[in-house]
N, C-alpha and C positions, 0 to 999 in steps of 0.2 A: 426746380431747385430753389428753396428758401436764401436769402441775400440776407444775413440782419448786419446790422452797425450795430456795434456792442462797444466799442472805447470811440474815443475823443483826446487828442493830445490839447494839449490846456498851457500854453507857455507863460514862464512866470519869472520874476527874476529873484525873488526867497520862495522854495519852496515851505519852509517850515510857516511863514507868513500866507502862503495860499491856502497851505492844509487846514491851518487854524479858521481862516476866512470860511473855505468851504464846509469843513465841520460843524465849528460853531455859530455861524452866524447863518451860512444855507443849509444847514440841514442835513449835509449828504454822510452815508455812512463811510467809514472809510472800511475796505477789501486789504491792499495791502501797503506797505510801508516798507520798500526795499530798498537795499544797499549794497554795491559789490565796486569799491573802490573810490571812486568819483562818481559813477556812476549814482543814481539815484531816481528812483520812480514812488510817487504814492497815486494810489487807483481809487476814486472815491465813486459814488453811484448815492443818486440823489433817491428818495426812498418810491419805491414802488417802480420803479427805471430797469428796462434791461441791458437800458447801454450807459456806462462808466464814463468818468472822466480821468486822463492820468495827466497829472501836476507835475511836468517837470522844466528842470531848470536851461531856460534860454532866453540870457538879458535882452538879446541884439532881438528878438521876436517878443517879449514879454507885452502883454496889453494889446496883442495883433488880430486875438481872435474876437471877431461879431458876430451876430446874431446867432449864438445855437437857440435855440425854441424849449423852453422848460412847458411842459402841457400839464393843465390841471383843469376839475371840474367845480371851482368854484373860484373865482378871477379874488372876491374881496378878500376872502379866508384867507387866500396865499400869500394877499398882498400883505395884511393886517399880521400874518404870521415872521415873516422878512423882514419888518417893518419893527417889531418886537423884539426881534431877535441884529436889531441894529446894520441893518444891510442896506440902510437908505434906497427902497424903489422908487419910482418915480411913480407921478399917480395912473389911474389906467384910463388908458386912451382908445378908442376904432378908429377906425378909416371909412370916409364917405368919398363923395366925389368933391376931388378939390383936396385932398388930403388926410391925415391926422386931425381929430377933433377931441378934445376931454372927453371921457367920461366913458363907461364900457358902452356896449352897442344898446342902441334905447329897445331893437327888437328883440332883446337876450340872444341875438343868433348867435352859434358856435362858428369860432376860427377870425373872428373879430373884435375881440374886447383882449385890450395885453395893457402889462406893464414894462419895464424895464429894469435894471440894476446893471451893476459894473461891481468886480471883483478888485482888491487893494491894486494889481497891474492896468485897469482900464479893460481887460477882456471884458464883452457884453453880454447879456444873457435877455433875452425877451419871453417873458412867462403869459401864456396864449390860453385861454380858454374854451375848450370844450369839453361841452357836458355829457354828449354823446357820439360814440362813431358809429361811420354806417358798417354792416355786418361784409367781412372779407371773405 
């Protein structure tokens, strides 16, 4: 039996402030944009993604969630692109031994060169590079 993850609850304390963030600044498309009372959910999904994120309103959690993994095949592009589009990432970094070190990985290995960003609540996002998977 297949298992996917396909949403992500995303706590924010203005939704109309995350949508706009997620939108226009990362990129993601937005699915839906619902209302029924108080209630309110918007479901955005960053592009080429089969799992969503949905945007809703919980001050007392808002800024709680770290580290989801944004995966892409070319670490500068994405960054250069965020970065354009006013979403302050951090520059990108690997890991060796001893830590976090500047710069992507010097061997171009996949699942070791990332950047970072934070949404207008503080929620984290770490954008990870690989070029290729191995075959499932």
């Amino acid at each position: 039996m297949d298992w996917t993850l396909e949403l992500v609850v995303v706590p924010v304390a203005d939704v109309e402030r995350a949508k706009a963030f997620y939108m226009d600044n990362a990129g993601f498309d937005l699915l839906v944009d619902h209302s029924e009372g108080e209630f309110r959910v918007v479901q955005l999904t960053p592009h080429g993604s089969a799992c969503s994120i949905a945007i809703m309103a919980n001050a007392e959690a808002a800024g709680s969630l770290h580290g989801l993994h944004l995966i892409v095949s070319d670490i500068d592009a994405a960054r250069t692109e965020l970065a354009e589009r006013e979403v302050n990432p951090s520059e990108v970094f690997h890991f060796k031994a001893g830590g976090q070190v500047p710069g992507p990985d010097p061997a171009g290995r996949d699942y070791n060169s990332f950047f970072a960003f934070s949404d207008p609540d503080g929620n984290s996002w770490l954008v990870q590079q690989i070029k290729a998977r191995a075959a499932q």
